[in-house]
N, C-alpha and C positions, 0 to 999 in steps of 0.2 A: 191229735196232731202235735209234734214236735214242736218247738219254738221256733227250734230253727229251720222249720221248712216255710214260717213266713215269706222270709226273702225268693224264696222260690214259685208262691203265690204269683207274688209280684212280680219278679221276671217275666215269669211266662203270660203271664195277663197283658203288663204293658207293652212286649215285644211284638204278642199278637195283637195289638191294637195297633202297633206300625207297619204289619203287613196290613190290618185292614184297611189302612189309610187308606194304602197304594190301590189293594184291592178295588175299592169302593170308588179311587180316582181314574181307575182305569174303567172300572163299569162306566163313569158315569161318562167319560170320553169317549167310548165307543157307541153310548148311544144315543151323543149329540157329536157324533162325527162333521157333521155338515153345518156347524154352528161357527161363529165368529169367533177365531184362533185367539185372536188382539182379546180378547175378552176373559179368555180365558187363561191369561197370563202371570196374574195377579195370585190369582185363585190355585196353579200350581205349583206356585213357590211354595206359596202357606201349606199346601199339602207335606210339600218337601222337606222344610223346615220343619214341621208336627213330627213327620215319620223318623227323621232324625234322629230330630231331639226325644221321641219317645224310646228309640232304640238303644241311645247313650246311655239313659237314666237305665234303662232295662239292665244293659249291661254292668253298669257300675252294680246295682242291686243285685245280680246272679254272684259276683266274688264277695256279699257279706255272707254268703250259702255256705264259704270254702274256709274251714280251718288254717288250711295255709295257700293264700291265694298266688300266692309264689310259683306254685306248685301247679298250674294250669295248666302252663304248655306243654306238658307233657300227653296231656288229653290229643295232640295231634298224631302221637305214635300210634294212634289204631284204628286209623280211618277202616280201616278195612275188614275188622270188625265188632267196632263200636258204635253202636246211634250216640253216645256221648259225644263221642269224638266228632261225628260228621257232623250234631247240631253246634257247636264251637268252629269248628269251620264253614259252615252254614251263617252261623250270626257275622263271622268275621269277611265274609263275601258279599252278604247282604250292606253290611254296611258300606263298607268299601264303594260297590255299585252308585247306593242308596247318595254318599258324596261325590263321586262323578258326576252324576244323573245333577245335584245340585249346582254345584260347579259351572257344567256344562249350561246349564239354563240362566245362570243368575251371570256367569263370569266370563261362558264363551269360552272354558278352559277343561275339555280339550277344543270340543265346539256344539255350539247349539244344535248342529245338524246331528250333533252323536246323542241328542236329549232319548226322541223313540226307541233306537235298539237299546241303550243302556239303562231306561227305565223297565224297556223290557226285561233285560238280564236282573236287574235288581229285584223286581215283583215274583222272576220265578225262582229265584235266590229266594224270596221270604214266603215262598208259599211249601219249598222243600223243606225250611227251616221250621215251618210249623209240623209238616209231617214227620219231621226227625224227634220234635218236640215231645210227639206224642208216641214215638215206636221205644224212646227211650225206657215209657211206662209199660209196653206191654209185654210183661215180664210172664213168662209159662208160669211160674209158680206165684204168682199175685192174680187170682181171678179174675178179681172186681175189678182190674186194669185191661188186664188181659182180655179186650173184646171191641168191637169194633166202635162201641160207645165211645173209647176213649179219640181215636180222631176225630169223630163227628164232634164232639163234646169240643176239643180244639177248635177247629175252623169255628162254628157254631159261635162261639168267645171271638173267635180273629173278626170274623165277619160282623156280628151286629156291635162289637165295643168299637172297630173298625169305622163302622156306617154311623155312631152315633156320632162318636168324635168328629168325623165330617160333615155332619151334620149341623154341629155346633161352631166350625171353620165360617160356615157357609153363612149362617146367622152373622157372626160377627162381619165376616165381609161385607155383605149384603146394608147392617146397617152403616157402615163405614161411607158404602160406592152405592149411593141408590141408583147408579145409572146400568150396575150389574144386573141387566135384564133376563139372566140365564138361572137367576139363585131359585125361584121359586120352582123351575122344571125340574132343577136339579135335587132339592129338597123333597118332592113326587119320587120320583125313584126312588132316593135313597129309602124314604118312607117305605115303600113296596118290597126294597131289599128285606129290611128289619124285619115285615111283615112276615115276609116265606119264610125267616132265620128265625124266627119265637115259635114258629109252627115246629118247625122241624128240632128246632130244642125239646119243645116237649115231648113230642114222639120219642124223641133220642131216650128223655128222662124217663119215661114212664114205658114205652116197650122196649129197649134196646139194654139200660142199664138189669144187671144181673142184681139181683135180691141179695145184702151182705148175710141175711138168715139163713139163707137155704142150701149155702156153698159150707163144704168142710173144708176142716182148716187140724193145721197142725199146733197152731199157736192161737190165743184166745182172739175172740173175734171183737173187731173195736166195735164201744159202743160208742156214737154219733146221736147225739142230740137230734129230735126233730126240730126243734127252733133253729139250727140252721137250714135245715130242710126247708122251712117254712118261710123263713126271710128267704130263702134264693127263689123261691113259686110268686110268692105275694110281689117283690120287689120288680121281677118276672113279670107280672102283670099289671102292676100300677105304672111301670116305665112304659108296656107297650100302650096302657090305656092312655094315660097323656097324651105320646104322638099319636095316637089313633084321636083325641078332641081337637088335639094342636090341628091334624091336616084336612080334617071335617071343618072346622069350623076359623080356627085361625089364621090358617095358609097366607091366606090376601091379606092381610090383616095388617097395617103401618104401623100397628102399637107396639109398643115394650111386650107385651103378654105374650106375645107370639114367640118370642126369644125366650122370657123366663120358661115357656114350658117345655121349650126343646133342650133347653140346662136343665131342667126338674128330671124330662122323661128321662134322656141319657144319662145322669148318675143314679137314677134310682136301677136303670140294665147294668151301671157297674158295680153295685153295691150286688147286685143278683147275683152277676159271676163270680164276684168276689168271694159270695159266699159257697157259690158250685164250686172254685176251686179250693175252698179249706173243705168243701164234704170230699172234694176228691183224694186231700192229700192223708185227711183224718180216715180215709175208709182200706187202707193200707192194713192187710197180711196176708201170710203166707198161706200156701199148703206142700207140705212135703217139706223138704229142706235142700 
């Protein structure tokens, strides 16, 4: 992999961890709909402010990508048929929303009553933004891109770095407001989210990804270390094994421990993906020309 497709890493990872805030704050709203509003007010900010702030930094990181970041806007002249272009429009609607949505809820500006449809507008702003993310790669002449792996492989990232980071919102509130009586149900779910999202990652990895061996190619085929292969599986699994002891046995729990292992298990899922997206970007060629 190039140098400079770090920054690209990084963009795309922490962007999709701001849709997955939203994601994961919307699941978990609709399925404590009937729950104490007042209670849960605290607890959307900090969603808001995460998703933000993860999309800013996102962004600033995507123009170290750009030789000359000057040169951007011109990425709007082809919406119509460019996935570059719509995901740059995409991020820039997203965010947009993503500060009204805050606005409206912290400042009453335009009004608190516009928080639902514009959070709604926002969330399906960053959920196109992921699939533009991902159709940008699936290029006819790049295989190993080109296949349905690669969106699943997105969301997959949106969703469980999404659920962890909320995860660990949730902790923090929680020890902050002990009178937040909603943090424990809400930490079960998410739990169960991550649960279905590690399942269906590996399925993704092991039936769905195309073999870089067995595909021709026109130009030499990269070679990729399995050590990264290996830290993304092990990391993969010792993050899920954590929160699968954390919700076994520490859930109830008043202690510190309970927090450190929902910090442990989520960077060890981001250290996973991190490494799935350098195999993705290091697994780059062609065939044909």
């Amino acid at each position: 992999m190039n140098g400079n497709d770090w920054p690209l890493v990084f963009f795309t990872l922490i962007s999709q961890i701001s849709v997955g805030i939203l994601l994961s704050g919307f699941f978990l709203w609709i399925s404590l709909k009937n729950s104490d509003a007042s209670s849960l007010e605290i607890f959307k900010k900090l969603l808001l402010i995460a998703g933000l702030g993860t999309m800013v930094v996102a962004l600033i990181l995507s123009f170290l990508h750009l030789a000359n970041p000057q040169h951007a806007i011109y990425a709007f002249s082809n919406l119509r048929a460019s996935w570059l272009s719509r995901e740059i429009i995409l991020a820039s609607m997203y965010l947009l929303t993503l500060a009204i949505c805050f606005a409206s809820l912290q400042y009453n500006i335009p009004h608190r009553n516009l928080f639902g449809p514009i959070f709604l507008a926002s969330l399906i702003f960053g959920i196109f933004l992921v699939w533009s993310m991902a159709r940008v790669y699936m290029i006819p002449t790049v295989p190993l891109w080109n296949t349905p792996a690669t969106p699943i492989a997105f969301f997959h990232s949106t969703i469980i770095l999404g659920a962890g980071a909320t995860l660990v919102i949730l902790s923090l509130l929680a020890s902050k407001n002990p009178d937040f009586t909603l943090a424990e149900k809400m930490q079960s779910l998410l739990f169960y989210l991550i649960a279905i999202t590690v399942i269906i990652g590996l399925l993704n990895t092991f039936l769905l990804q195309p073999d870089i061996q067995t595909l021709g190619s026109s130009f030499p085929v990269p070679e990729v270390t399995s050590l990264w292969k290996n830290v993304r599986i092990v990391f993969l699994l010792a993050g899920f094994s954590i929160l699968t002891y954390w919700f076994a046995f520490q859930l109830s729990s008043e202690s510190g421990s309970s927090s450190v292992l929902i910090y442990l298990g989520t960077a060890c899922l981001l250290i996973s993906e991190i490494a799935a997206r350098y195999l993705f970007y290091a697994s780059y060629f062609r065939v044909g020309v």
